[in-house]
TIKOL-203984 format. One record per residue (C-alpha): x, z, y; residue number from 0. Coordinates in steps of 0.25 Angstrom, whole numbers, plus 2048, in hexadecimal, padded with zeros to 3 digits. Example, Ala and Ser with C-alpha at 12.3 -4.5 7.8 and 13.67 -1.06 7.14 Angstrom:
! residues 2
<pt><px>831</px><pz>81F</pz><py>7EE</py><pos>0</pos></pt>
<pt><px>837</px><pz>81D</pz><py>7FC</py><pos>1</pos></pt>
! end
This chain:
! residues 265
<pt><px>811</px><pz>824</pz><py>838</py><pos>0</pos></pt>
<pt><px>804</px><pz>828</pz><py>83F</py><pos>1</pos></pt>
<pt><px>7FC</px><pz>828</pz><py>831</py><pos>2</pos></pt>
<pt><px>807</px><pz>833</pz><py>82A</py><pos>3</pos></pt>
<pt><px>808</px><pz>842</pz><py>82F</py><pos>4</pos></pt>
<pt><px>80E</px><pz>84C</pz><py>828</py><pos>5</pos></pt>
<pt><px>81A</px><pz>855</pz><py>828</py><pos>6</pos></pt>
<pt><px>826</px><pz>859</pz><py>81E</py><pos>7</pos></pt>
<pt><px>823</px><pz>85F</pz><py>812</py><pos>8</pos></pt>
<pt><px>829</px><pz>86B</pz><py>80D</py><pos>9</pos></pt>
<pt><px>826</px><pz>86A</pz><py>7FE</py><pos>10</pos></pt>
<pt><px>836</px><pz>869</pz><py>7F8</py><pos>11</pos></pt>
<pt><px>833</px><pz>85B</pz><py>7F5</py><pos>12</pos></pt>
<pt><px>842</px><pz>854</pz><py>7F3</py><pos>13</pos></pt>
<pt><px>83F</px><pz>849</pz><py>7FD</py><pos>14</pos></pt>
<pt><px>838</px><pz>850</pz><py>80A</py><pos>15</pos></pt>
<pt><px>829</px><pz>84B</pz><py>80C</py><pos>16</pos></pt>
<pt><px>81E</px><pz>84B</pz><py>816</py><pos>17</pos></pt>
<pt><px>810</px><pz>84D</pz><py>814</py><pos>18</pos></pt>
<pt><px>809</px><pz>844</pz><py>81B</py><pos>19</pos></pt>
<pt><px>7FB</px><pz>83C</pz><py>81D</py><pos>20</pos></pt>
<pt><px>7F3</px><pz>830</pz><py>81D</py><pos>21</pos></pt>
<pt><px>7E6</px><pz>82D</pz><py>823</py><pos>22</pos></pt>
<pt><px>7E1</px><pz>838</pz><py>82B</py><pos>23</pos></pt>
<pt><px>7E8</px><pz>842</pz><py>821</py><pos>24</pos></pt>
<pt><px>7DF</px><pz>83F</pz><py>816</py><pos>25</pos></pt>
<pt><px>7EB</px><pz>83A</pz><py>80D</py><pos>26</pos></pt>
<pt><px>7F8</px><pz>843</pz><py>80B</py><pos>27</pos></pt>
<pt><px>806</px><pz>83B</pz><py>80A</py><pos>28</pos></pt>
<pt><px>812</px><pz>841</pz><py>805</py><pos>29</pos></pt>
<pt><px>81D</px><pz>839</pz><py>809</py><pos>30</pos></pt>
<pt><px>82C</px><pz>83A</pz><py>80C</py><pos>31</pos></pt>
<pt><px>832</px><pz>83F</pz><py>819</py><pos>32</pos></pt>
<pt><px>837</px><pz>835</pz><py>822</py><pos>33</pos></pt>
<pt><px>844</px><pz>830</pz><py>81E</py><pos>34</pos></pt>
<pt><px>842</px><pz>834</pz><py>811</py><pos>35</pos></pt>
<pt><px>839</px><pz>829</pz><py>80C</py><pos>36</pos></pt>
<pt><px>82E</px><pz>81F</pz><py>80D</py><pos>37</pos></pt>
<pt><px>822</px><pz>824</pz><py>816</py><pos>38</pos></pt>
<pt><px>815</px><pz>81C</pz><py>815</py><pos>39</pos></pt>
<pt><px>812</px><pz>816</pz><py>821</py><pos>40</pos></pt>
<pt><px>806</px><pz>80D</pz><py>826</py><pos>41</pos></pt>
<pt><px>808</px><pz>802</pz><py>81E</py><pos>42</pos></pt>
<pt><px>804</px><pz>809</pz><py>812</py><pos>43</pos></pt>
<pt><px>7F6</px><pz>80D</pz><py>819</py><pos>44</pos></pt>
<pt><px>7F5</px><pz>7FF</pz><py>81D</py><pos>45</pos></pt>
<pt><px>7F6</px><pz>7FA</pz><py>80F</py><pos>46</pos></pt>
<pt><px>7EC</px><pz>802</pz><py>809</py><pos>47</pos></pt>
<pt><px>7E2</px><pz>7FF</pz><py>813</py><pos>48</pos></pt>
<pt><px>7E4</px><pz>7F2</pz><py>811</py><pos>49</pos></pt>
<pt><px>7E2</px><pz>7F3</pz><py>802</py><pos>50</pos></pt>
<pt><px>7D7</px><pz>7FC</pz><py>803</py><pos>51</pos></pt>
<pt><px>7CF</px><pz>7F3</pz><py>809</py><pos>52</pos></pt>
<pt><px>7CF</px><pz>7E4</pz><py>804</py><pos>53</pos></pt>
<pt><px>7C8</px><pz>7DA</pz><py>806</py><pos>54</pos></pt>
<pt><px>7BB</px><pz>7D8</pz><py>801</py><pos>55</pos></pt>
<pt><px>7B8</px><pz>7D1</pz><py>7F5</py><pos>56</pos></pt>
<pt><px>7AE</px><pz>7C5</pz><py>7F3</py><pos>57</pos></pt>
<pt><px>7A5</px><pz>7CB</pz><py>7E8</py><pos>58</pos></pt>
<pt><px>79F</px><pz>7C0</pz><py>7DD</py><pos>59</pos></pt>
<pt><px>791</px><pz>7C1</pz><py>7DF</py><pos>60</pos></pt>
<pt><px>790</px><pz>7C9</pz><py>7D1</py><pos>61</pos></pt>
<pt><px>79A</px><pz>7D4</pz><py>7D4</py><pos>62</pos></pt>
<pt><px>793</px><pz>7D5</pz><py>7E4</py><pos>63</pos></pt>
<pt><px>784</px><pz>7D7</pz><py>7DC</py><pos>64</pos></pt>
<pt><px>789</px><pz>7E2</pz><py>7D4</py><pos>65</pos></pt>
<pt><px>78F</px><pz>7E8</pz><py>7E0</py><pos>66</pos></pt>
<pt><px>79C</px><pz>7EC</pz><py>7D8</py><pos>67</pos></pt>
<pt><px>7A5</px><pz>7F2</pz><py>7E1</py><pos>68</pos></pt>
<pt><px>7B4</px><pz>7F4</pz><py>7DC</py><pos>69</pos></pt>
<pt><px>7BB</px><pz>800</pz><py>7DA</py><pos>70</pos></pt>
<pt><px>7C8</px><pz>804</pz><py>7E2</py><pos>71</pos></pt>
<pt><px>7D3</px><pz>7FE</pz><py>7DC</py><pos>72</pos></pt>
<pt><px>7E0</px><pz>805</pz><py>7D5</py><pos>73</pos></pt>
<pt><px>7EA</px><pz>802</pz><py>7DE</py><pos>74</pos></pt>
<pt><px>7FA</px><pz>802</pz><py>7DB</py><pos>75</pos></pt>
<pt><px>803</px><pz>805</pz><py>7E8</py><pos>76</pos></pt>
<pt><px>810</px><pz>7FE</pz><py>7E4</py><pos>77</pos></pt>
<pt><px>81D</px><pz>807</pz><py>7EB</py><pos>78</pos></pt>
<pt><px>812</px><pz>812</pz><py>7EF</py><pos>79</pos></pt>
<pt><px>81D</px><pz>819</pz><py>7F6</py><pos>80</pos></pt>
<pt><px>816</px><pz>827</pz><py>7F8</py><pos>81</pos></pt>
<pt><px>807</px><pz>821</pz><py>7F6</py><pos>82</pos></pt>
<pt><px>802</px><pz>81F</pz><py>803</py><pos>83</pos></pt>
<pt><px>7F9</px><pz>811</pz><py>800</py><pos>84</pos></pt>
<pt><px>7F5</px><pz>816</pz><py>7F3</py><pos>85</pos></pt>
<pt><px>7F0</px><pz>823</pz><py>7F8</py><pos>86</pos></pt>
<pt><px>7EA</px><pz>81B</pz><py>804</py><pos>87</pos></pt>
<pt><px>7E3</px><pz>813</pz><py>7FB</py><pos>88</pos></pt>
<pt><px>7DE</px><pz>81D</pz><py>7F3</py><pos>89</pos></pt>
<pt><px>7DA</px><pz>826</pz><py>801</py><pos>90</pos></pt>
<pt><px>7D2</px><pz>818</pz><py>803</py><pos>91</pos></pt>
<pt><px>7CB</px><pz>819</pz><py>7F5</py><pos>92</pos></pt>
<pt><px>7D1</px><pz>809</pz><py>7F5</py><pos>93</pos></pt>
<pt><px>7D7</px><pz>80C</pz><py>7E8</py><pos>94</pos></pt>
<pt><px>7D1</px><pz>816</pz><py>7DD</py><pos>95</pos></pt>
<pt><px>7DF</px><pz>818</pz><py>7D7</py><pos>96</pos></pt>
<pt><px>7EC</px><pz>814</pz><py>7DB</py><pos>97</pos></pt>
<pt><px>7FA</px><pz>814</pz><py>7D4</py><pos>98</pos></pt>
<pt><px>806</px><pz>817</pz><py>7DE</py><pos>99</pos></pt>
<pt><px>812</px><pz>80E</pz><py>7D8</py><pos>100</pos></pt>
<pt><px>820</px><pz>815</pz><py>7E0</py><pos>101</pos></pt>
<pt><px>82E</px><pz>815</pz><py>7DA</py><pos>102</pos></pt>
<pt><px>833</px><pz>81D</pz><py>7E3</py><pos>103</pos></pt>
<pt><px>834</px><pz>82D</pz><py>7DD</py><pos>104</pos></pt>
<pt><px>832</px><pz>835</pz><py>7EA</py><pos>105</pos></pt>
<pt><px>826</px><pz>82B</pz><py>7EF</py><pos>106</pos></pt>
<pt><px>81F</px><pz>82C</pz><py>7E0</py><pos>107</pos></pt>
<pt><px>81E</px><pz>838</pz><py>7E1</py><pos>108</pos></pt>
<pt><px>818</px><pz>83B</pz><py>7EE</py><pos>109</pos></pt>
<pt><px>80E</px><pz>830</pz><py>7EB</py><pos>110</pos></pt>
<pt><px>809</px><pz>839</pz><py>7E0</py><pos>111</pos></pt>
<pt><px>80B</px><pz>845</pz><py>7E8</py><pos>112</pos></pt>
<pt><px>802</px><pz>83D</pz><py>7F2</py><pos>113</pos></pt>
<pt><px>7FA</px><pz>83B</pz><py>7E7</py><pos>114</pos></pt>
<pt><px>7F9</px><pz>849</pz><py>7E5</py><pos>115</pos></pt>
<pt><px>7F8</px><pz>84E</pz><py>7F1</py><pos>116</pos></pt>
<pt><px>7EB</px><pz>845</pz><py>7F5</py><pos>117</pos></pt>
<pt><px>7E2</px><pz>848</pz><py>7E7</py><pos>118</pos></pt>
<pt><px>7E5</px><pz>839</pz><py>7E4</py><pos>119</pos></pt>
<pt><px>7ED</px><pz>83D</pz><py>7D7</py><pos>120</pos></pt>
<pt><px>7E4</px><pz>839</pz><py>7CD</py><pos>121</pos></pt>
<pt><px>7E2</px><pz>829</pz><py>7D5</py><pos>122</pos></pt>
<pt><px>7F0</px><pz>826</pz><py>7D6</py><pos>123</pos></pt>
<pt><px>7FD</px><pz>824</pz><py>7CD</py><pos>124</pos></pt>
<pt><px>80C</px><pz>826</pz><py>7D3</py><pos>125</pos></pt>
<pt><px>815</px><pz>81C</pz><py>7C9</py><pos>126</pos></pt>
<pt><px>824</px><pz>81D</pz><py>7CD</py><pos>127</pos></pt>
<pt><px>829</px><pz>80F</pz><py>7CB</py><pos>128</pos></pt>
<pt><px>82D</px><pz>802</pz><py>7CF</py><pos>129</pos></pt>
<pt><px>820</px><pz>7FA</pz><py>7D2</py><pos>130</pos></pt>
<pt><px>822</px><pz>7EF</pz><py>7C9</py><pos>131</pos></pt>
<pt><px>825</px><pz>7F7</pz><py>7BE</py><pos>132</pos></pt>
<pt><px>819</px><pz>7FF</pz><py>7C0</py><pos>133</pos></pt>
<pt><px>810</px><pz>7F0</pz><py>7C3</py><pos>134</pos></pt>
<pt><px>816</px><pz>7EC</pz><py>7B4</py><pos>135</pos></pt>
<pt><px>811</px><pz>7F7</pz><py>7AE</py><pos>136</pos></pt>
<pt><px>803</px><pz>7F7</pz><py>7B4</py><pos>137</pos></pt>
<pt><px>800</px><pz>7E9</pz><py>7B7</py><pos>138</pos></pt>
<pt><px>7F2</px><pz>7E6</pz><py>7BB</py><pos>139</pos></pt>
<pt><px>7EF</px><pz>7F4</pz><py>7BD</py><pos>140</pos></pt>
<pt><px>7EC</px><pz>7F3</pz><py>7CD</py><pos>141</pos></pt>
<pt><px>7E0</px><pz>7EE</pz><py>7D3</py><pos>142</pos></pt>
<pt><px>7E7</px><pz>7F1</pz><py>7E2</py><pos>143</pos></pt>
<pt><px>7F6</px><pz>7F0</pz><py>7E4</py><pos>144</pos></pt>
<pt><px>7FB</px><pz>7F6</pz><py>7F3</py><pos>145</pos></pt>
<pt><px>80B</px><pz>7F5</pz><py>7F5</py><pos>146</pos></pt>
<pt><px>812</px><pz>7F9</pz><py>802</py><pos>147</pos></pt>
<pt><px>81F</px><pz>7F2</pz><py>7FD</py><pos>148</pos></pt>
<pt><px>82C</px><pz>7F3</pz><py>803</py><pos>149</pos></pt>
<pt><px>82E</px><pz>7EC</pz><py>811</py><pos>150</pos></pt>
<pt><px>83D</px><pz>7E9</pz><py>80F</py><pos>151</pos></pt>
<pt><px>843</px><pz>7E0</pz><py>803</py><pos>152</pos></pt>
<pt><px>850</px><pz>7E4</pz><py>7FE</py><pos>153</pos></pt>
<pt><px>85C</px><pz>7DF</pz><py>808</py><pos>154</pos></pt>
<pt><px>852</px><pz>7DB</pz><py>812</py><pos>155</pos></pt>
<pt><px>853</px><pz>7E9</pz><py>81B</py><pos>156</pos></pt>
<pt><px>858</px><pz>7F6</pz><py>81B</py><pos>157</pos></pt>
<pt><px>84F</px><pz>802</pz><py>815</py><pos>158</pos></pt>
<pt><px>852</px><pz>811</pz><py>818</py><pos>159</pos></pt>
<pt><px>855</px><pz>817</pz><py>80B</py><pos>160</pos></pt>
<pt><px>84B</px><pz>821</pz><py>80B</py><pos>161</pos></pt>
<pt><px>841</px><pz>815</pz><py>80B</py><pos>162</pos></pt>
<pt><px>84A</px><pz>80B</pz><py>801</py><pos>163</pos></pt>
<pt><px>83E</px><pz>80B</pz><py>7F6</py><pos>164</pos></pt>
<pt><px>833</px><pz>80B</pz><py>7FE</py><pos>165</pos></pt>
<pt><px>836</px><pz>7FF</pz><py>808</py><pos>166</pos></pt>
<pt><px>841</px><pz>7F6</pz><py>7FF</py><pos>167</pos></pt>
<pt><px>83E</px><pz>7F0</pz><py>7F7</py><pos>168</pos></pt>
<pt><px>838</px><pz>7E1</pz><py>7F1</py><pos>169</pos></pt>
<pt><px>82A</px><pz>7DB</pz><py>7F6</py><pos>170</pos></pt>
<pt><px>82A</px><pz>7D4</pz><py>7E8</py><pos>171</pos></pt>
<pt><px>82B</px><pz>7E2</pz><py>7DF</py><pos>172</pos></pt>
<pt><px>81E</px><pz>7E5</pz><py>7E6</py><pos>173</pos></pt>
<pt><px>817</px><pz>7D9</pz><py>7E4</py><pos>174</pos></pt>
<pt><px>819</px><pz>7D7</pz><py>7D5</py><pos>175</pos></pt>
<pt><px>816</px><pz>7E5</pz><py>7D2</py><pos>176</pos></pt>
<pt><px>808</px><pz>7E1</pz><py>7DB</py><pos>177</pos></pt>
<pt><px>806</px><pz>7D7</pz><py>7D3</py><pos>178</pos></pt>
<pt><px>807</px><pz>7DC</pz><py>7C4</py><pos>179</pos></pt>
<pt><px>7FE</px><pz>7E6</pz><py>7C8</py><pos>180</pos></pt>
<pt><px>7F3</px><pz>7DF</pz><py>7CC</py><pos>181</pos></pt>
<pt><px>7E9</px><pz>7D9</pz><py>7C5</py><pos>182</pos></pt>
<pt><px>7E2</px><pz>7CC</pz><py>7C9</py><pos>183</pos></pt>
<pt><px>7D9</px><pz>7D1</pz><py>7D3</py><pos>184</pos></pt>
<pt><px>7E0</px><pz>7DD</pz><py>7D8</py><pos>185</pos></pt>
<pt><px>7E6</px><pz>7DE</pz><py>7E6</py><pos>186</pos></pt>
<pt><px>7F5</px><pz>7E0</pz><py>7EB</py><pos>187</pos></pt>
<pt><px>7F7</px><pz>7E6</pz><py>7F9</py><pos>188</pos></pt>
<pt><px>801</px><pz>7E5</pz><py>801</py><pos>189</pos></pt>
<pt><px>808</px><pz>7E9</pz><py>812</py><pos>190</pos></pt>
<pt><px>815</px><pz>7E2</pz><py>814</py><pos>191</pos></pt>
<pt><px>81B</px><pz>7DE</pz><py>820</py><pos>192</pos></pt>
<pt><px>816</px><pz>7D2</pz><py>828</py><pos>193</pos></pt>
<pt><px>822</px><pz>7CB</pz><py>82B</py><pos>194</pos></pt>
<pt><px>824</px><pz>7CA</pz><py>81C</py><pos>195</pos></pt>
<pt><px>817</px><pz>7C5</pz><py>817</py><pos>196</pos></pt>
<pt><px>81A</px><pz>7B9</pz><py>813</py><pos>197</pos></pt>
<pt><px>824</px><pz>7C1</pz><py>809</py><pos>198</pos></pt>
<pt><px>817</px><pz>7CA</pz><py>804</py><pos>199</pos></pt>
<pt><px>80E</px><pz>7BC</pz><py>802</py><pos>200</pos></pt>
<pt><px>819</px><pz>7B4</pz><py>7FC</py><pos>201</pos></pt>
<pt><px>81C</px><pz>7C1</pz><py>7F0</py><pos>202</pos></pt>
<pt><px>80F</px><pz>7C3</pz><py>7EF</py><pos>203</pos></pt>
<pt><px>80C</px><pz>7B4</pz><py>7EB</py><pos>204</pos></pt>
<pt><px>817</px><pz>7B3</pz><py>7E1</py><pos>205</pos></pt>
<pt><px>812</px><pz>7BF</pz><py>7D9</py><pos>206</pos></pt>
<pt><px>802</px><pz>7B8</pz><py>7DA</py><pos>207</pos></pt>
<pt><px>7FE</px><pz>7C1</pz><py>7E4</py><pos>208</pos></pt>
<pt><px>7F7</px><pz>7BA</pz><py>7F0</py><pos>209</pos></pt>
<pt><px>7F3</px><pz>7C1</pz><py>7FD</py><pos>210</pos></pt>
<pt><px>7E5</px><pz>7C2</pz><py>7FE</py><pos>211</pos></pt>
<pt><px>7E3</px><pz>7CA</pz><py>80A</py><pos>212</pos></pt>
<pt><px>7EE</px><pz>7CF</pz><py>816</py><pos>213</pos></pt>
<pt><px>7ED</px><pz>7D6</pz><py>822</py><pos>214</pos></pt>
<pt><px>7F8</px><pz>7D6</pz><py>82D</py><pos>215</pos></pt>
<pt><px>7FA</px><pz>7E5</pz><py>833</py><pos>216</pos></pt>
<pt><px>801</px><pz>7E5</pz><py>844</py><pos>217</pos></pt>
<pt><px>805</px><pz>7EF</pz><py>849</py><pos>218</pos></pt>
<pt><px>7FD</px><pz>7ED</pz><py>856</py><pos>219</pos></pt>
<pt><px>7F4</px><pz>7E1</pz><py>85B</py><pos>220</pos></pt>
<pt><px>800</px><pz>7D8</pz><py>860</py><pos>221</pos></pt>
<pt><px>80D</px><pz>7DB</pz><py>855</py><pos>222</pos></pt>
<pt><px>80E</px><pz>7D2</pz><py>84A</py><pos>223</pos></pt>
<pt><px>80A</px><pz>7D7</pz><py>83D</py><pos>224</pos></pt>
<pt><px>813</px><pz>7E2</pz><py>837</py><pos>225</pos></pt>
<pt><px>80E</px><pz>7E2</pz><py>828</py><pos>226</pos></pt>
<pt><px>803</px><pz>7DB</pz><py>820</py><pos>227</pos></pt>
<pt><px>7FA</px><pz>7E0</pz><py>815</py><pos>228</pos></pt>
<pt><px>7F7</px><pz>7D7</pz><py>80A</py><pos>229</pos></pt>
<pt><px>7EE</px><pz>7D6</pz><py>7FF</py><pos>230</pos></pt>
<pt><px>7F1</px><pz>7CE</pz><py>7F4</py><pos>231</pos></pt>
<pt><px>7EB</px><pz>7C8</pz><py>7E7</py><pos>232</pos></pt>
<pt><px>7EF</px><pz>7C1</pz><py>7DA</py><pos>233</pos></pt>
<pt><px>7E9</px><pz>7B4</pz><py>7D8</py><pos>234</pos></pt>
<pt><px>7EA</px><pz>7A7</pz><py>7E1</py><pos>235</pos></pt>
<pt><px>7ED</px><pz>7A7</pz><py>7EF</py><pos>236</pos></pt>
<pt><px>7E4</px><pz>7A6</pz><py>7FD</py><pos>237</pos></pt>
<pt><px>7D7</px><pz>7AC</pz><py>801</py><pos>238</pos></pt>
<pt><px>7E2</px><pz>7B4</pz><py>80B</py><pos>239</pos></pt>
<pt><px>7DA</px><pz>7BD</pz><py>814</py><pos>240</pos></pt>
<pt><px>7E0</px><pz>7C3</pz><py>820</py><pos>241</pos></pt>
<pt><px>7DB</px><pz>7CE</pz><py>825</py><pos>242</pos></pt>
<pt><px>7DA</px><pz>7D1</pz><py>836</py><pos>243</pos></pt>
<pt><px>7E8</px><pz>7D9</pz><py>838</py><pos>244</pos></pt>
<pt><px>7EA</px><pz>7E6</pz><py>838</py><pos>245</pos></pt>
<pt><px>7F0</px><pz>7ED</pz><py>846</py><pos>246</pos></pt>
<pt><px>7F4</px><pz>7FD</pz><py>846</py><pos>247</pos></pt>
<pt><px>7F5</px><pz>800</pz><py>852</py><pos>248</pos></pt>
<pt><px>7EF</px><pz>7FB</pz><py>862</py><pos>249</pos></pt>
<pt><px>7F1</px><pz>7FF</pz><py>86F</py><pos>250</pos></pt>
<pt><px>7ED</px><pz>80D</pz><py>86C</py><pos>251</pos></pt>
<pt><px>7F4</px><pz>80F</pz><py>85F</py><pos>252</pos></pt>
<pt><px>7EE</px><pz>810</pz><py>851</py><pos>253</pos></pt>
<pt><px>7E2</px><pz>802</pz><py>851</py><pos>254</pos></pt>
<pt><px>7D4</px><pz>808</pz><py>84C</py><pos>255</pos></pt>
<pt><px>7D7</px><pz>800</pz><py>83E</py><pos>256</pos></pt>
<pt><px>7E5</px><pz>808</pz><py>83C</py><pos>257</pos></pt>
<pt><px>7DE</px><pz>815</pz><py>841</py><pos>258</pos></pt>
<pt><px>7D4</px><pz>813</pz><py>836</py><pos>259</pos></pt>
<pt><px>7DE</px><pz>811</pz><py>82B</py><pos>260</pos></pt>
<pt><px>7E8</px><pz>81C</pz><py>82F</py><pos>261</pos></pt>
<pt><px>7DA</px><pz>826</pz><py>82D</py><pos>262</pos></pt>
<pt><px>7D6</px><pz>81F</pz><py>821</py><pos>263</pos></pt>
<pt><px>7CF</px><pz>829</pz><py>818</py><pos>264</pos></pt>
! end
């Protein structure tokens, strides 16, 4: 992937690693080799672009006299994987704090080596669990939630193994623990695949959580969307706004809008 460079690593880790980066080399990421695991790729950066910057607000007329401007919010990345959208989040200053929720061992711990190894380890919290677990135990506690669930349901396709946890697995688990950890005015982002939005909407609804804004991302001006990012609320449907889509690359590769993400930071 043209945002990820890097090579192997030979530190004796059990599982062999590269060290690679994001945005111009301004974040290091630590993941697994290929074939040996999940490796981040540009839906992740998408994502927390999109949650990093939301729609604006209407401000009552009290709050827009006092001029209050809100703090970055603590953001919960639900099956982090290694970390890559909560340490772009925290590289965007669109979260002051963020608690990475993985359950699988090898990609905890790079997250916190991830942590580590950008000077981020007193804003952000590896937890090793199951994501609904976690949302039980610390329900309400998000302001922003950002998840890059898995794309394939159980039985629907086949997963190389390597990969089993990080791409199997149920929408709904996702969504639940979404919704216990928000609070009532707290977002919930977001990227699955297009052709399944009607799936992502309909999960969302039954949990109270009703898609407030969605932008669809192509791969080039005349493909049909590959993926859509969605933001969603709890409360009562409607007041949808659909942002202009998203295209990565034109005639001569990278648009100006995807050049300007990939160097974010």
């Amino acid at each position: 992937m043209a945002t990820l460079s890097g090579g192997a690593l030979g530190d004796g880790t059990a599982v062999e690693a590269t060290q690679d980066a994001l945005f111009g080399g301004s974040v290091v990421l630590f993941q697994p080799r290929r074939g040996a695991g999940y490796r981040t790729n540009v839906d992740a950066l998408l994502l927390a672009g999109f949650a990093a910057t939301p729609a604006p607000p209407q401000p009552s007329s009290r709050s827009a006299a006092r001029g209050s401007v809100r703090p970055p919010p603590v953001a919960f990345d639900l099956g982090a994987g290694v970390g890559a959208v909560g340490l772009a989040l925290l590289r965007f200053g669109a979260a002051r704090r963020v608690v990475f929720v993985e359950i699988d061992e090898l990609s905890a711990a790079m997250a916190r080596r991830n942590l580590d190894a950008n000077g981020w380890t007193d804003r952000g919290e590896v937890v090793r669990g199951d994501v609904n677990d976690v949302a039980r135990a610390r329900r309400g506690e998000a302001s922003l939630v950002v998840c890059n669930p898995p794309y394939v349901a159980p039985g629907r396709g086949r997963v190389p193994p390597a990969q089993a946890r990080a791409r199997g697995g149920n929408l709904s688990t996702f969504i639940e623990a979404a919704r216990q950890l928000t609070g009532r005015r707290a977002r919930a982002c977001f990227v699955y695949p297009a052709q399944e939005l009607g799936v992502l909407l309909a999960g969302l609804a039954a949990e109270g959580l009703h898609a407030k804004r969605m932008r669809f991302v192509h791969g080039t001006p005349g493909a049909p969307a590959r993926v859509v990012l969605v933001e969603a609320r709890a409360g009562r449907p409607g007041g949808l706004c659909v942002m202009p889509p998203l295209v990565e690359r034109g005639a001569r590769g990278y648009t100006p809008e995807m050049e300007t993400l990939l160097a974010r930071g």
